[in-house]
N, C-alpha and C positions, 0 to 999 in steps of 0.2 A: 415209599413208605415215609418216608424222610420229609415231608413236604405233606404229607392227608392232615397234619393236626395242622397245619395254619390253615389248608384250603377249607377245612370246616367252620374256625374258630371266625373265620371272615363269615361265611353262610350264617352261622347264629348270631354274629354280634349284631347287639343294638346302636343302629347311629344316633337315634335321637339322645342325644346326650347333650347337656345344658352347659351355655354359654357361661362358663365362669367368671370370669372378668368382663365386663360391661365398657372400662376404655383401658387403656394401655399409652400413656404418655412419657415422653422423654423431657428433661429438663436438666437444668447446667447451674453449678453455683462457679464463683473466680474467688481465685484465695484472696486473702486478708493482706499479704505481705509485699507485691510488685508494687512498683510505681514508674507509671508510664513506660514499663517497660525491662526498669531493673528489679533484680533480687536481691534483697540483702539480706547477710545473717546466714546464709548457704542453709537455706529452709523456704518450703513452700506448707503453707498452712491452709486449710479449711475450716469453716466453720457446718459442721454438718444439720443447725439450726432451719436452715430455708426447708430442709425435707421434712422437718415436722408439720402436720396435718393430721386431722380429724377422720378424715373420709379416705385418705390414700395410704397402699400398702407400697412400702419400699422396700427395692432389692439390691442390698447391697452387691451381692455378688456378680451381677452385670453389670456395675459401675467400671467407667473408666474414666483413666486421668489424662489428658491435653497439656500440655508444655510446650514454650520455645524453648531452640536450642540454638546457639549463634557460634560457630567457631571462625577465627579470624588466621592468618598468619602476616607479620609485620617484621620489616624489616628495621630492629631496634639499634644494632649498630652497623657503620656502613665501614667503606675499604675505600681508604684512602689510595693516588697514585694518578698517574698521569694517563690511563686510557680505560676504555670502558670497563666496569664491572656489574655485571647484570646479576638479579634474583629476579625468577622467575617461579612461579606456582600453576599448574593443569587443573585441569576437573577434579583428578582422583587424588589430590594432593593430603585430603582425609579423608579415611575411611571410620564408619563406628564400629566397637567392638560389640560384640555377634548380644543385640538387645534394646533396646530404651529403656528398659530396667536397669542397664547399667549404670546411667546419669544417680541412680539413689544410692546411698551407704546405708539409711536409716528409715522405718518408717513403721510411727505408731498410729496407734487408732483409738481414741475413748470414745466409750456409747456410752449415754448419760452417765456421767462421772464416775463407771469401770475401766480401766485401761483391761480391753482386749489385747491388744500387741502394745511393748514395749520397744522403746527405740532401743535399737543394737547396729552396731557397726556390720558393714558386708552383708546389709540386707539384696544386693546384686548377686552375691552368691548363696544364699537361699532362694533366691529368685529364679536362679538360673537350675539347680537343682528342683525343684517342683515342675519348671516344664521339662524339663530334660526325662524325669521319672513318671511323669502326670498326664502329657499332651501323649494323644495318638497322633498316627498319619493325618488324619483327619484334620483335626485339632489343628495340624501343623500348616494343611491346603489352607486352609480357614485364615486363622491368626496370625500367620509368622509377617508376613508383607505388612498388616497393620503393627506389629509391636515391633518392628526392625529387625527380625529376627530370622538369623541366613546359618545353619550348622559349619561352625569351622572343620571343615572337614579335609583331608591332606592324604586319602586314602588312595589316588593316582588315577583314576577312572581314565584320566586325560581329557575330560570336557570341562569346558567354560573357561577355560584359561586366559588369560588377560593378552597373552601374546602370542605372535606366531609359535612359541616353543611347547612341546608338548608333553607334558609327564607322564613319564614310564615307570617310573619308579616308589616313588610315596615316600612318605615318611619313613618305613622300615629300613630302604636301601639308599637315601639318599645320603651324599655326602657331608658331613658336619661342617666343613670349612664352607659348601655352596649356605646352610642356612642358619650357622653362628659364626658372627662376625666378633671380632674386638670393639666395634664400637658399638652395633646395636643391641647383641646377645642373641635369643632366638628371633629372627624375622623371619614375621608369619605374612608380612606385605610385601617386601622387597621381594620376594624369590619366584613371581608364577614364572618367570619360564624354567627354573629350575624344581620348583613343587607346588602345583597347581593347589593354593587355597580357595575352594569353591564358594564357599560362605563370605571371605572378604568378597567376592567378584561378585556376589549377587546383594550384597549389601552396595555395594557401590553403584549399582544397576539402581538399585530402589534408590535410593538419596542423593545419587550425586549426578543433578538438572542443572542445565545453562538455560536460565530463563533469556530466551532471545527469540523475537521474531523468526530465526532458521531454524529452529526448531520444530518438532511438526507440534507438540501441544501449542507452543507459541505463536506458528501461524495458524492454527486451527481456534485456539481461543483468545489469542493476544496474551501479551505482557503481564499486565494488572488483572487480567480473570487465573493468569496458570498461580499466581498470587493467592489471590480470594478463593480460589478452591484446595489451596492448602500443600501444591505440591511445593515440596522443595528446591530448593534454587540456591546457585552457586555464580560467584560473582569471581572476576580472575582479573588484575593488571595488565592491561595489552604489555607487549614485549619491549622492552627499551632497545630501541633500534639505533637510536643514538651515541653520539661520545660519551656522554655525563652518567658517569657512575649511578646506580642506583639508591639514593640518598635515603639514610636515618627517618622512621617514620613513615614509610612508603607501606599499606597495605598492598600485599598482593594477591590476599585469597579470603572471600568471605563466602559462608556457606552457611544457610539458615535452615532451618526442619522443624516439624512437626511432631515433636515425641506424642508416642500413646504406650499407656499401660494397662492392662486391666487390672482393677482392685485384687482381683483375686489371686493374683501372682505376686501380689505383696504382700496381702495377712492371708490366714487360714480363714476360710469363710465358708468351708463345703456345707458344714451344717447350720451356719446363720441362719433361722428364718425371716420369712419377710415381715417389715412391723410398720407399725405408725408409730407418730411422736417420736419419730429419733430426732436426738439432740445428743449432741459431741463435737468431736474435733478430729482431724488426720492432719499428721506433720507429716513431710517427706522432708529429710534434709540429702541434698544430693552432693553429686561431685563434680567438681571443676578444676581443671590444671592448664597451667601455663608453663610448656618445654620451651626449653632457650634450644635450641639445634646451631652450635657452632663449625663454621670451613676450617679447612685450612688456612694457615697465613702468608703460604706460599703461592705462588699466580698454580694454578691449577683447577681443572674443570669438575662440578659438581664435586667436592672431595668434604662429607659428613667426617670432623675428627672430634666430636665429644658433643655431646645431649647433658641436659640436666632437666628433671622433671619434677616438676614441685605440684601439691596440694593448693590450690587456695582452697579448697572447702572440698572436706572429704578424703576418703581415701585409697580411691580407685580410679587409675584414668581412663577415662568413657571414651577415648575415641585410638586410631593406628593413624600414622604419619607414613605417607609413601616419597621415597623420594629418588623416585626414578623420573629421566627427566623425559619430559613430552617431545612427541614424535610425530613425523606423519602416520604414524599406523598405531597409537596409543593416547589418551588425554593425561597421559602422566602425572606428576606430583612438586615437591618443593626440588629446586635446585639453586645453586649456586654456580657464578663464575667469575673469579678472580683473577679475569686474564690479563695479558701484557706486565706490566710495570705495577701493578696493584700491592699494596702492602696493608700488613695486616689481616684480621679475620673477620667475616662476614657472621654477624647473628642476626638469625630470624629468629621469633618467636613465634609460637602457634598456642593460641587462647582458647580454650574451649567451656562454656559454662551454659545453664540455663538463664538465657537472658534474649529478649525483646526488643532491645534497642537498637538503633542504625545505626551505630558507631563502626565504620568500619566499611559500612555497605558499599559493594563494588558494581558495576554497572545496572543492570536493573534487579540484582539480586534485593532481597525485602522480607522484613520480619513479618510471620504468618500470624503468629499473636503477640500481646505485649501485655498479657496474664496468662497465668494456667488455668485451665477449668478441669471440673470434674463433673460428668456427666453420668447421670442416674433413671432409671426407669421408674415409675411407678403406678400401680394398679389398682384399678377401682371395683372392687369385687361388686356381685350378684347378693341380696341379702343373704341364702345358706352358704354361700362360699367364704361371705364375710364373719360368717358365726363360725363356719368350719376353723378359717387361720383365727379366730381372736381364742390362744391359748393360753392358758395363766399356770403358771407352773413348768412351763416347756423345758427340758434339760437338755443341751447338746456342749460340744465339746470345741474349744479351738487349740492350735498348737503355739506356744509359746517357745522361745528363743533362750540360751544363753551362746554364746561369741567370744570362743578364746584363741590369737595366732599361739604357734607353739615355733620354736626355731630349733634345727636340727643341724650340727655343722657335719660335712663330709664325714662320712664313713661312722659317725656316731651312732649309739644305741642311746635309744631316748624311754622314761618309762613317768610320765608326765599326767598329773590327775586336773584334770579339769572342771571338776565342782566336786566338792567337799561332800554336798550336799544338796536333791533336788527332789522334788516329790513327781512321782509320774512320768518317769523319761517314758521316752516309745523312740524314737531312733538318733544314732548319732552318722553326721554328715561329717568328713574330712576328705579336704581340695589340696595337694600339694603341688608346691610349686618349686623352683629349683631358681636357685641366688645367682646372680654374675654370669648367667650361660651365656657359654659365649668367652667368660672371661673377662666380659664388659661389668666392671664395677657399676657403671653408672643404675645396676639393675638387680641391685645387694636388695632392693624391696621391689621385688618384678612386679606388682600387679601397679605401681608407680610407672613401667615402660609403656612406650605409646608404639615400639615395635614388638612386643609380645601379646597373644592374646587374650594370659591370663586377666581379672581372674574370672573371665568368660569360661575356660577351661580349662582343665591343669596344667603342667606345665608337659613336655613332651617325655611319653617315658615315665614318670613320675612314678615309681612303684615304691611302696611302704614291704618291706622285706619283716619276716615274722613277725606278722602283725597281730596283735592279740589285744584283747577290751574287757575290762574287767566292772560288772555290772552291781556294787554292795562287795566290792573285792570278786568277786565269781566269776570266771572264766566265761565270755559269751561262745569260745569257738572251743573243741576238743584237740587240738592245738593249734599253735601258732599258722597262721597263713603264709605261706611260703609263697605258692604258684597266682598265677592269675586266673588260669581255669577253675581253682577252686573258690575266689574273692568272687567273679563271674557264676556262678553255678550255686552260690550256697544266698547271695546275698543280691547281688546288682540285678541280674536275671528277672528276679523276685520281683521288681519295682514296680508298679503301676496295677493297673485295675485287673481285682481277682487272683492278684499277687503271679498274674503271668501265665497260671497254670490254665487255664480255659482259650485255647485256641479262637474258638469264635468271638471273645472279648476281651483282647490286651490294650495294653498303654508301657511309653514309654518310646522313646527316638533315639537309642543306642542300640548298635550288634558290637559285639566281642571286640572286633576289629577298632571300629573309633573308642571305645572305652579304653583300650589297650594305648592307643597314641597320642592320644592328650584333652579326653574328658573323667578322667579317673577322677569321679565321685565315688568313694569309699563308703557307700550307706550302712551301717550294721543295724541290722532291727532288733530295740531293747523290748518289744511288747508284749512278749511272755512272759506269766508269772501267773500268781496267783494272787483271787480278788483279798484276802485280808493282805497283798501287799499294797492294794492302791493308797493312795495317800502319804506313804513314808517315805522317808525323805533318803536318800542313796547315794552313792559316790557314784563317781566315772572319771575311770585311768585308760590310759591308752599305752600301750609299749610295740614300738616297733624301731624297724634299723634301718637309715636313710642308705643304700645301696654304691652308692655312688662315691666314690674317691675323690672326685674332683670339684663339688660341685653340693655348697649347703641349700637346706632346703625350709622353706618355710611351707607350714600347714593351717590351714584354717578350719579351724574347730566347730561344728555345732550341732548343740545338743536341743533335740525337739522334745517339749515337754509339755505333758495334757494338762490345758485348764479347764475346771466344767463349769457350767454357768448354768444357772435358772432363769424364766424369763418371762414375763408376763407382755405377750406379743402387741395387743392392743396398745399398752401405755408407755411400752418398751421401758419397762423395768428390770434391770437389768441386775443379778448377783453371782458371785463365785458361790461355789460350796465343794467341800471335800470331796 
């Protein structure tokens, strides 16, 4: 019975049905800002001018964006002493954190002189919340490989583990001392053979290529075509085999990639329609950091005793540092060796930004572009398909941003308002992360660690204890949230298409389980109310109790709020209204 209403609806239907679009082309603008290769200003700009046209309908929301990305590791000071001391760097010596949305902190959008999206900081964590709540399975076969996108996942299945060891246990039962260290805090790279991270090993899988003839794309397409078709490549220092210490300025790891993003994981664009005559602008300002990773000063082998991680641009570090050292049954990461008679401490730096340039390039490793582009479709309708989209007056809706961190120390209750005042909330997003785990200062602003995976995803554990949200002062929950079954079950559940509830059409790439150990997005949905409240302008407080005795916590805030817009599709005129 279950199946008569399709077998019929096939029998009646009419196929002649008319060729809507007449062509369908692809075309690419390069921003305004590189040169020859660098970026400056920690900003990538478009002019979205070239897509205006007469005769062609454009979609934004199948656009995507192209980047280089160049990370290096150099050794900036050396170790004096009378017999060898070697730095050495493997294949997997960087990994990226779980995205290529994470290289952005910021990114606006104007169509003909309305700003649709505002630049806000931790646009990577709205980023990362839309697919995590929006993409299906599907979604995920499809996209994840092109946008670098691998689920940090630590829940112990025991497969894909990087090493012979094999995890039994997960994150629930694993030991604190095997995956917080004093120096790194939580390591989510250092530990597969103590807690298989499956998402670092398949991101590392996806990007991290020794472009060389013994390779099989290499002998199957050569050097300079595994290049020209875009895959990734990692360049490594042969080994110093020698007496001579390994000298100040020595690169010993360069690794180049191909970021992609789709537009629509960066602005709201579900209801955009498609127009002509666009003209505007897209900023991306992204993020770049340069960790100092200092040795010991004592002769001792591989011994990491202090990191420092700095910003140049932005506020998120986009990539993990592994540094376990290479093996014959592993391609390993940075190490150090200060052996014999060696004095003093060994610093390597590891650079990581979007940038193009050769500086640095290790054996046939090679920058894949040396601008960003952004690549856009568009459509040349049939005359009634053209008269169908040319709409004047069209209203649709996009979601606007504001972006507040909130700081919580140990064992604190916090009751913290985060807009005075906003017209049109519809949900608030909170990612908490936990300061110094580990007991490593150096991670007092964790999503600054290049061994942790926030703020790809919270921090581990991360529970907001009586959590309560107050919407014009109003209580959104009947009380305080205590448990997690109930944050899961009333709210998170809920996320993605048909709000979960229709079996044959969900969305959404979390169960219980990984939300509980360290993807805890907190979504509260504000979109109830009534219509004479649309328009006016509302607070939003949050009060909750950071759980933890040991261990302060930082939370990033954000609140999504409805702009509506009118829109005259043809000329793409473009207005707010209430």
């Amino acid at each position: 019975m279950e199946g008569d209403e399709c077998v019929f609806e096939r029998s009646v239907r009419n196929n002649e049905e008319p060729v809507l679009f007449s062509d369908k082309r692809y075309t690419y603008i390069v921003d305004s800002t590189s040169n020859q290769g660098a970026f400056s200003g920690g900003q990538i700009q478009f002019s979205l001018d070239t897509f205006n046209s007469q005769s062609q309908w454009v979609d934004l929301k199948e656009a995507v964006v192209e980047f280089p990305i160049k990370v290096t590791a150099q050794v900036t000071t050396a170790v004096g002493g009378t017999t060898t001391s070697i730095a050495t760097a493997g294949l997997n010596a960087v990994i990226m954190k779980n995205g290529f949305h994470q290289w952005f902190n910021g990114a606006q959008l104007i169509v003909n002189g309305q700003t649709v999206q505002s630049l806000q900081s931790y646009e990577n964590v709205a980023a990362t919340y839309r697919i995590l709540s929006s993409w299906s399975q599907d979604n995920l076969k499809k996209w994840a490989s092109t946008t670098g996108f691998a689920l940090d996942d630590m829940t112990a299945d025991g497969t894909n583990v990087s090493t012979a060891g094999v995890d039994s246990l997960g994150l629930n039962n694993a030991a604190a001392s095997a995956v917080m260290t004093s120096v790194r805090g939580f390591d989510c790279v250092n530990n597969q053979a103590v807690l298989a991270n499956r998402g670092v090993v398949n991101r590392a899988k996806l990007n991290n290529t020794y472009t060389s003839i013994t390779t099989v794309p290499g002998a199957i397409l050569g050097v300079s075509q595994m290049t020209n078709s875009g895959i990734s490549s990692v360049g490594t220092q042969p080994t110093n085999t020698g007496t001579t210490p390994t000298t100040a300025n020595t690169y010993l790891y360069t690794q180049f990639m191909m970021g992609k993003v789709r537009v629509r994981d960066l602005f709201d664009l579900s209801e955009f329609p498609l127009v002509k005559n666009l003209k505007g602008f897209m900023y991306l300002n992204f993020n770049s950091f340069s960790v100092n990773l200092t040795s010991t000063a004592a002769a001792a082998t591989n011994t990491l005793a202090s990191f420092v991680s700095s910003p140049l641009t932005g506020l998120s570090c986009p990539f993990l540092i592994n540094t376990v050292a290479p093996s014959a049954t592993n391609n390993g990461g940075i190490t150090f060796d200060n052996g014999g008679s060696s004095t003093g401490a060994q610093v390597i730096t590891v650079r990581g930004s979007i940038d193009g340039t050769t500086t640095g390039a290790l054996g046939s490793s090679a920058p894949l572009l040396t601008q960003a582009r952004m690549i856009c479709p568009f459509y040349v309708g049939n005359p009634r398909v053209d008269a169908a989209l040319t709409k004047h007056g069209h209203r649709f809706s996009t979601y606007e941003k504001i972006v507040n961190p909130i700081i919580c120390a140990a064992g604190q209750s916090i009751n913290y308002t985060i807009t005075v005042g906003v017209p049109n909330p519809r949900k608030l997003v909170l990612l908490p992360m936990w300061q110094s785990l580990g007991s490593c200062t150096a991670t007092s602003t964790p999503e600054f660690s290049p061994f942790d995976s926030v703020p790809a995803t919270s921090g581990p554990f991360a529970y907001l204890n009586q959590l309560q949200v107050y919407l014009a002062n109003k209580p959104q929950f009947q009380y305080p949230i205590a448990y997690d079954f109930e944050m899961w079950n009333s709210q998170i559940s809920a996320l993605g298409a048909n709000g979960n509830v229709v079996d044959e059409l969900t969305s959404g790439l979390l169960t219980e389980q990984l939300w509980e150990q360290n993807h805890r997005y907190y979504a509260i949905d504000l979109e109830r109310r009534l219509d004479s409240e649309d328009g006016a302008s509302r607070s939003i407080q949050v009060s909750f109790v950071n759980p933890s005795a040991s261990y302060g916590m930082k939370v990033i805030a954000i609140v999504f709020y409805e702009k509506k817009w009118v829109i005259d599709s043809d000329i793409c005129k473009l207005q707010s209204y209430a």
